[in-house]
Every structure is written in structure tokens, then in C-alpha cells.
N, CA and C atoms as an extended XYZ file, in Angstrom:
354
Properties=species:S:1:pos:R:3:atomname:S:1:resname:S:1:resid:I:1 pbc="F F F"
N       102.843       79.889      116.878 N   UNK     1
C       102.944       79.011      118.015 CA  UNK     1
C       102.329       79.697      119.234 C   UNK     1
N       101.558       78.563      119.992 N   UNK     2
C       101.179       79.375      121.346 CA  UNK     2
C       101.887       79.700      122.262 C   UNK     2
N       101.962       80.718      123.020 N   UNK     3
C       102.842       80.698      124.429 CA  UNK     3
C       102.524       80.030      125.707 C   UNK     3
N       103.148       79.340      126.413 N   UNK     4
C       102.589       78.625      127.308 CA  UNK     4
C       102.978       78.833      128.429 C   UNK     4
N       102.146       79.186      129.823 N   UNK     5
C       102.676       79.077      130.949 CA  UNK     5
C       101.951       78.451      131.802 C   UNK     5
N       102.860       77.772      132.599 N   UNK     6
C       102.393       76.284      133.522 CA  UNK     6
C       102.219       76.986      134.789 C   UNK     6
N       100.924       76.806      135.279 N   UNK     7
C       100.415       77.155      136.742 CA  UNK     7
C       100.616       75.854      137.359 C   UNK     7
N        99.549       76.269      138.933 N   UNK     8
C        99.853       75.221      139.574 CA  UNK     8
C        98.812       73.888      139.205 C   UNK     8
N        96.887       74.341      138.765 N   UNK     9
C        96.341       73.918      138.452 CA  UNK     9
C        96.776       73.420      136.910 C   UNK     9
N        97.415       73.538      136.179 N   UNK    10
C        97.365       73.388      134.485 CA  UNK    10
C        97.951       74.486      133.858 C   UNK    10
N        97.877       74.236      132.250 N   UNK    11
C        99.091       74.834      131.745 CA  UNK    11
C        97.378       76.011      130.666 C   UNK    11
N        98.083       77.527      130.793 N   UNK    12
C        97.671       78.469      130.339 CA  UNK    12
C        98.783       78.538      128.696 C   UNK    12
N        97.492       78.371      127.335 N   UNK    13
C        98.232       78.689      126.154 CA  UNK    13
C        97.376       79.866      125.460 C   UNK    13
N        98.281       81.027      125.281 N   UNK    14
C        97.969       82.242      124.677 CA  UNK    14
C        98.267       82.652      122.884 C   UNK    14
N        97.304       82.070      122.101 N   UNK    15
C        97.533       82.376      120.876 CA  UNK    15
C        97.692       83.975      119.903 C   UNK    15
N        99.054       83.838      119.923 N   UNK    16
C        99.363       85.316      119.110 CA  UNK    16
C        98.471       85.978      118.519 C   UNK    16
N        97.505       84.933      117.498 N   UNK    17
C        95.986       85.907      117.174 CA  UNK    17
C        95.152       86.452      118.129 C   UNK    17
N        94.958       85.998      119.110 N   UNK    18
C        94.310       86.677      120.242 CA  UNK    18
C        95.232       87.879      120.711 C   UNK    18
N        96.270       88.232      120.797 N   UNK    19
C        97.114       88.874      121.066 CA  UNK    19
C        96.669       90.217      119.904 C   UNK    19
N        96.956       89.891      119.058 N   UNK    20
C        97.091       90.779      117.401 CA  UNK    20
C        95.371       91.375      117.792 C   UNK    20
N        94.343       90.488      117.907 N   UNK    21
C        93.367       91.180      117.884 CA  UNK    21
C        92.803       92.277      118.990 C   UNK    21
N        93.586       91.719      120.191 N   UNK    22
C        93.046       92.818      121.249 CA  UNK    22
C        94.073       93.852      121.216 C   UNK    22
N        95.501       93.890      120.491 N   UNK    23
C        96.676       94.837      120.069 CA  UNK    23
C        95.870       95.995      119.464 C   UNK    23
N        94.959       94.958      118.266 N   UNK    24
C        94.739       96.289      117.158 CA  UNK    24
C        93.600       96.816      117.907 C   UNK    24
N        92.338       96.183      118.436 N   UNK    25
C        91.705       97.310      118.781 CA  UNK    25
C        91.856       97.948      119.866 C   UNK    25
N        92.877       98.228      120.878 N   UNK    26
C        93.252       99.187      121.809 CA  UNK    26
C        94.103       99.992      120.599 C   UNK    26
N        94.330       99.676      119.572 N   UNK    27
C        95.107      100.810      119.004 CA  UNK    27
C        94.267      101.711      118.555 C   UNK    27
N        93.189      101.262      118.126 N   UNK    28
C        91.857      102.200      117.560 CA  UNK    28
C        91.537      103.140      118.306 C   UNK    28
N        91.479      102.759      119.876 N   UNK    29
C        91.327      103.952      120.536 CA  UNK    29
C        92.305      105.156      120.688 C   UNK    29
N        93.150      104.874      120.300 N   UNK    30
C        94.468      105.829      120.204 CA  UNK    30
C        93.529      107.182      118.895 C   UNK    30
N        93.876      108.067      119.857 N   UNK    31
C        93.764      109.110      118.860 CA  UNK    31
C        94.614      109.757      117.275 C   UNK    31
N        94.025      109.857      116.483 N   UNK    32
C        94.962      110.204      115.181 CA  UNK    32
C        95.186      108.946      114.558 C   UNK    32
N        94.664      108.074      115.316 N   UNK    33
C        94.899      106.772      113.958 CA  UNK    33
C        93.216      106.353      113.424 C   UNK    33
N        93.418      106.026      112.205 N   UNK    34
C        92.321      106.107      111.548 CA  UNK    34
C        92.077      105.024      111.069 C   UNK    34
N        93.206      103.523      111.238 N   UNK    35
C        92.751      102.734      110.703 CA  UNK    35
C        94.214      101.974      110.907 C   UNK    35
N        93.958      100.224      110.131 N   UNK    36
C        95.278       99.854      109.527 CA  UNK    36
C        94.858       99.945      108.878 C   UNK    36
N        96.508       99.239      108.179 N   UNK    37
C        96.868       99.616      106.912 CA  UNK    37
C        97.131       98.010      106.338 C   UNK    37
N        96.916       97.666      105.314 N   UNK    38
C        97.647       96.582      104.716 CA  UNK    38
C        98.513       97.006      103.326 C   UNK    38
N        99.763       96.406      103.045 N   UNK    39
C       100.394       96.992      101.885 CA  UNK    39
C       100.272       95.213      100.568 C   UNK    39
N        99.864       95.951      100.017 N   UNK    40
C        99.709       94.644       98.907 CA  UNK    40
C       101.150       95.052       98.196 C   UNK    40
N       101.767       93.659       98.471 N   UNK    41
C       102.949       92.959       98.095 CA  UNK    41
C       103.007       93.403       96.440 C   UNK    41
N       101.486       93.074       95.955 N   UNK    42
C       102.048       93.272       94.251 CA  UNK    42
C       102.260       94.455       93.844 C   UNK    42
N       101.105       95.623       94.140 N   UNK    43
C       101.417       96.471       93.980 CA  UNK    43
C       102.046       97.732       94.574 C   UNK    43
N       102.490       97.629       95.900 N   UNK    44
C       102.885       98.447       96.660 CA  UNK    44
C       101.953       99.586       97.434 C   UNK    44
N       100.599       99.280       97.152 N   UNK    45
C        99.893      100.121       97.848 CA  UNK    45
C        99.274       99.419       98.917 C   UNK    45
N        98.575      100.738       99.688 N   UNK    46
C        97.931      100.235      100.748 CA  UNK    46
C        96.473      101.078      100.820 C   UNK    46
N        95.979       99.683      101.502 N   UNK    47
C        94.494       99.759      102.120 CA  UNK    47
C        94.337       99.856      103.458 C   UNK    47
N        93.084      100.761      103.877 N   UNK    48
C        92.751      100.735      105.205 CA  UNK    48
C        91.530       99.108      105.154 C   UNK    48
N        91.929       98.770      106.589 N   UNK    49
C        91.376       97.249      106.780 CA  UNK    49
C        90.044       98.158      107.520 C   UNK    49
N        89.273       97.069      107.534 N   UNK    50
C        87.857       97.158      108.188 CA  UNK    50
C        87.915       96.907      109.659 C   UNK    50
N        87.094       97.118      110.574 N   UNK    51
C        87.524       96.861      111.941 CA  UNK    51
C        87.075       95.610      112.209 C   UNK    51
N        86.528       94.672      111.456 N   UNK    52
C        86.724       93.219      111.568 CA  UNK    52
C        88.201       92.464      110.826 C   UNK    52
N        89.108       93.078      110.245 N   UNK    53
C        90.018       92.492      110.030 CA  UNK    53
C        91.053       93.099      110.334 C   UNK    53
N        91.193       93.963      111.614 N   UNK    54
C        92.267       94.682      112.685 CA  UNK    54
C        93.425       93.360      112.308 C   UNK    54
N        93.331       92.609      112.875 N   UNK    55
C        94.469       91.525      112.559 CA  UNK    55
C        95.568       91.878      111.504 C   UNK    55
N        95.055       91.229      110.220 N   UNK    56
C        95.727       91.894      109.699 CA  UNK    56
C        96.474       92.742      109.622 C   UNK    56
N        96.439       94.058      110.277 N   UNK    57
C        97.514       95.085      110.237 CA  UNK    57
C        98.428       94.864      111.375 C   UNK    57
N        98.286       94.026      112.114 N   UNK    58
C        99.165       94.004      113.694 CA  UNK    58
C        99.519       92.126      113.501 C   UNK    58
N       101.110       91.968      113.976 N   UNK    59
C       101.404       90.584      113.818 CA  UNK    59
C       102.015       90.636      115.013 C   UNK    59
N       102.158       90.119      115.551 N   UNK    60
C       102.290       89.699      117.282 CA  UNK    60
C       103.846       88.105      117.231 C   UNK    60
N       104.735       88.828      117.772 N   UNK    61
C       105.361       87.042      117.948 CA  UNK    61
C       105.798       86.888      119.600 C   UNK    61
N       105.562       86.046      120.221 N   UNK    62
C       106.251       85.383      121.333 CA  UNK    62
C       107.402       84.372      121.486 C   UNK    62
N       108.178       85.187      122.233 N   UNK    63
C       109.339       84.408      122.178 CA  UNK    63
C       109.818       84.376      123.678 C   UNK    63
N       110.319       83.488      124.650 N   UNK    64
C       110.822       83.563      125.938 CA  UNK    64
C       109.635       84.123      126.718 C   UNK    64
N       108.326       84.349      126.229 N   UNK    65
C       107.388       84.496      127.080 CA  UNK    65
C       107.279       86.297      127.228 C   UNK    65
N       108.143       86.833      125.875 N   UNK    66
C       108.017       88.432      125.653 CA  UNK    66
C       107.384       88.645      124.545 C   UNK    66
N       106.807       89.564      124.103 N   UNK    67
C       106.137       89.846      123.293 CA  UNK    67
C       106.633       90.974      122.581 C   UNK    67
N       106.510       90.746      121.178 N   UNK    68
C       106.994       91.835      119.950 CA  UNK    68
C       105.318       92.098      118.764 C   UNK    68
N       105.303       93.688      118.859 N   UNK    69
C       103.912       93.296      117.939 CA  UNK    69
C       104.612       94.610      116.770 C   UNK    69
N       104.328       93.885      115.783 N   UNK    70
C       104.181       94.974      114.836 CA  UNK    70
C       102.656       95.545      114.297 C   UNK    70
N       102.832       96.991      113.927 N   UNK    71
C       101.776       97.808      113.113 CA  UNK    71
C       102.129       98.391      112.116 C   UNK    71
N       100.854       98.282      111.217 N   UNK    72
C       100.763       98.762      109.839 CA  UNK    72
C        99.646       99.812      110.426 C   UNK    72
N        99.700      101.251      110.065 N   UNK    73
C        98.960      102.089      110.682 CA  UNK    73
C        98.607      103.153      109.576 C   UNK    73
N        97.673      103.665      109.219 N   UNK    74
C        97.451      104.981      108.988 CA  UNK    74
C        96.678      105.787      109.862 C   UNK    74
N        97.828      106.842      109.613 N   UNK    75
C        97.369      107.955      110.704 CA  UNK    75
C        96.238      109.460      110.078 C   UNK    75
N        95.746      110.364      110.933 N   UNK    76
C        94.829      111.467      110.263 CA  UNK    76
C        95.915      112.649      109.941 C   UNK    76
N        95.505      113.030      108.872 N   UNK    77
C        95.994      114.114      108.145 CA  UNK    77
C        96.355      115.185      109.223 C   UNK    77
N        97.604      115.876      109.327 N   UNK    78
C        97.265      117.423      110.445 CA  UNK    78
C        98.094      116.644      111.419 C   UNK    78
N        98.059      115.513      112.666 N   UNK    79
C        98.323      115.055      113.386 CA  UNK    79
C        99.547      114.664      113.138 C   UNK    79
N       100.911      115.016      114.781 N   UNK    80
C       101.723      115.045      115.021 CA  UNK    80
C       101.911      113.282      114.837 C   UNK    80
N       102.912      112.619      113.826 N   UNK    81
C       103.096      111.380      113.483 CA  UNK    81
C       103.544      110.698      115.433 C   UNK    81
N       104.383      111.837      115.094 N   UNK    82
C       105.492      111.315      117.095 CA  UNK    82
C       104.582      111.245      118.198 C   UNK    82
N       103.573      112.135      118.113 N   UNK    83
C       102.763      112.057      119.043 CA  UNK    83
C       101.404      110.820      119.050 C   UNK    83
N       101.484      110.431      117.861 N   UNK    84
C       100.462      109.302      117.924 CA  UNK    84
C       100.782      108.011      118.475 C   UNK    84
N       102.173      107.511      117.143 N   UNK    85
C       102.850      106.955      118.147 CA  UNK    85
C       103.260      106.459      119.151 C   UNK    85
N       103.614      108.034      120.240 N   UNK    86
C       104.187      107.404      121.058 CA  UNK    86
C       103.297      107.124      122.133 C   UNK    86
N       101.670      107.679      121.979 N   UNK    87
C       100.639      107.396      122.423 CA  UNK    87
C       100.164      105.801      122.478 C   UNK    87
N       100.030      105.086      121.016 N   UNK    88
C       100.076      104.300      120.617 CA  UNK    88
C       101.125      103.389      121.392 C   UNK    88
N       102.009      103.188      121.317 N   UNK    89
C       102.920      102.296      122.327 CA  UNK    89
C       103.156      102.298      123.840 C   UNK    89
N       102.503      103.359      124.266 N   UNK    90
C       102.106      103.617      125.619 CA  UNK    90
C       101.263      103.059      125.860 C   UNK    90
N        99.681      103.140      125.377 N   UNK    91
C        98.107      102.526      125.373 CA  UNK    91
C        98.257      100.931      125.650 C   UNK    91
N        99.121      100.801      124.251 N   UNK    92
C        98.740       99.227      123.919 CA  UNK    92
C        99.962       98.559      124.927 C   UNK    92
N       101.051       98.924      124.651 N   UNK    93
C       102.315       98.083      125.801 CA  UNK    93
C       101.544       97.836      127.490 C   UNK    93
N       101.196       98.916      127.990 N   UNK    94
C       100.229       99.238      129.104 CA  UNK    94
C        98.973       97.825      129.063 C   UNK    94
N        97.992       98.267      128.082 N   UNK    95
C        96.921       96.952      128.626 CA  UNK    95
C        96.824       95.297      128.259 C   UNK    95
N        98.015       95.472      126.734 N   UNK    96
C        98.495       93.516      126.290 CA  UNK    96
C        99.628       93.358      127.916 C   UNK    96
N       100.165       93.723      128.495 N   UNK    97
C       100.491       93.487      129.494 CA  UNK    97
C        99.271       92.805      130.831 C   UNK    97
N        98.827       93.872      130.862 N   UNK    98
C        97.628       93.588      131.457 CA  UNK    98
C        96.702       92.454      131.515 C   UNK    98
N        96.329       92.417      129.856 N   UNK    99
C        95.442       91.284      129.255 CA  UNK    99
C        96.214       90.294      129.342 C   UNK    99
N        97.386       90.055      129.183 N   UNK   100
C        98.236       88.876      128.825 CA  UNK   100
C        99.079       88.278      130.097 C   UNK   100
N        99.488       89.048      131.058 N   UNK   101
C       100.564       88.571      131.961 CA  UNK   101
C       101.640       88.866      131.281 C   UNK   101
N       102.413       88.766      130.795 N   UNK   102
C       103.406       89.098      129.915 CA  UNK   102
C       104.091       90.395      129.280 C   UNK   102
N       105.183       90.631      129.701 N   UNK   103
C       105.879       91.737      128.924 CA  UNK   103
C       106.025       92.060      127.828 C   UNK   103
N       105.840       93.578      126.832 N   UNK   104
C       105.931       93.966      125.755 CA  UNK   104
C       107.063       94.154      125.638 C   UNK   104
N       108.202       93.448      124.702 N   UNK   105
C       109.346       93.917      124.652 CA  UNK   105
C       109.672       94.723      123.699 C   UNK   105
N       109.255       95.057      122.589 N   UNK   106
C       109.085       96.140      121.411 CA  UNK   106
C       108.074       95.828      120.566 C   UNK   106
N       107.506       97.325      120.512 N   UNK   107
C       106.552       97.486      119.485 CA  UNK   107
C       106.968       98.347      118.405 C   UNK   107
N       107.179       97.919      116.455 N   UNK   108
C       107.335       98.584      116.049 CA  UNK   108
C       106.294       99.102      114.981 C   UNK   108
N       106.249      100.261      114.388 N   UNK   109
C       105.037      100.652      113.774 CA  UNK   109
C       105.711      101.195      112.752 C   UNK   109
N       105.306      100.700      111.551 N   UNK   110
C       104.860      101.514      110.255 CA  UNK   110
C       103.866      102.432      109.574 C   UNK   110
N       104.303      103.536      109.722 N   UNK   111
C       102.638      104.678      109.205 CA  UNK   111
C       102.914      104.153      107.438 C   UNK   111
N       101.607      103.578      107.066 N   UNK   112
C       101.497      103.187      106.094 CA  UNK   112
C       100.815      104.477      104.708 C   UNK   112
N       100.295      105.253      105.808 N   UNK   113
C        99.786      106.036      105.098 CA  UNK   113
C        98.709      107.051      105.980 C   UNK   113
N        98.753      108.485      105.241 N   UNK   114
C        97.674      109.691      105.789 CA  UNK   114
C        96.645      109.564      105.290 C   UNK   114
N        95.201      109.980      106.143 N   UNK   115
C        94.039      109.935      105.678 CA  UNK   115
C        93.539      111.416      105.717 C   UNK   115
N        92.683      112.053      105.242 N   UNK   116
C        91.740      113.094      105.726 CA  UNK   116
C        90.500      112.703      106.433 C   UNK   116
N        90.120      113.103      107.859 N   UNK   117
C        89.211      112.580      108.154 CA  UNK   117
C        88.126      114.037      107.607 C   UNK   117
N        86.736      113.199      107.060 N   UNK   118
C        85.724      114.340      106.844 CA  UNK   118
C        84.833      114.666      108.478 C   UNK   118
């Protein structure tokens, strides 16, 4: 569902996919993450997504005009998990605010998995 807020000229509607997509790629810039992640339901593993299908790993819901996003993340091998993180929810809470008008009310993240970067 879209979120809607009524100005004075007309009514502004913000679709959660737009949300999810500018989520995931400010997350890219976050250092130590290397990608999402998607977990296939059948078999329990996971894939890193391509940076055209960022979506996928980030689902976004609006509710009361707050915002909740989840991540599916893999992070780089070596790198402090806490410190990416909490980088990560700093970055992105900071500019979907920004981009959106709207408050981040929790972001939660799943490290789906370590990579080695070559």
C-alpha cells in the first residue's frame, strides 16, 4: 500500500518499492557489505542479488506514516558484523528520512551470509 500525505496543493503517495530501492542502494555504500542476500525458502540457502535487484533483499512497510525496512545482507569476510551494522542503520535511517519526509522507526537486518572479497 502507498503512504499518503495530503498537502495544501494535493495529496503526495510514496510507494514502499521506491522506498526498498533507494534503502538498498544507500546500503551499498555502507562499507563491509558486499551485497544482498536472498534466502530461497526451498532450500535454505542464500544468494547474493545483483545490483539491479537490490529490492529484493530490503522490504520496506508503512504504517502511521513510519517506516520499518528490513535487510537481508551479506557482509565481507574479516569485518566487524556490529560495526557494519550499526553503520548501516545510521546511513540509511539518516537519508530515507531525508528522501522521504518521514521517520524510520526500526530497521532490522539479517546477515545472511560472509563473503571473501578478492
Amino acid at each position: 500500500m502507498d503512504e499518503t500525505k495530503e498537502k495544501a496543493l494535493g495529496t503526495v503517495r510514496i510507494n514502499p518499492d521506491v522506498i526498498a530501492q533507494y534503502a538498498g542502494m544507500k546500503a551499498m555504500e555502507c562499507i563491509g557489505i558486499v551485497g544482498m542476500g536472498a534466502v530461497s525458502l526451498k532450500d535454505g540457502f542464500y544468494r547474493i542479488l545483483k545490483s539491479d535487484r537490490l529490492m529484493k533483499g530490503v522490504s520496506v512497510s508503512v504504517k502511521n506514516n513510519r517506516i520499518t525496512i528490513d535487510f537481508h545482507i551479506i557482509v565481507a569476510y574479516g569485518v566487524s558484523i556490529q560495526a557494519v551494522t550499526d553503520n548501516l542503520m545510521e546511513n540509511v535511517a539518516y537519508h530515507v528520512e531525508h528522501f522521504t519526509g518521514l521517520p524510520v522507526d526500526k530497521i532490522n537486518i539479517y546477515v545472511e551470509g560472509v563473503r571473501v572479497i578478492d
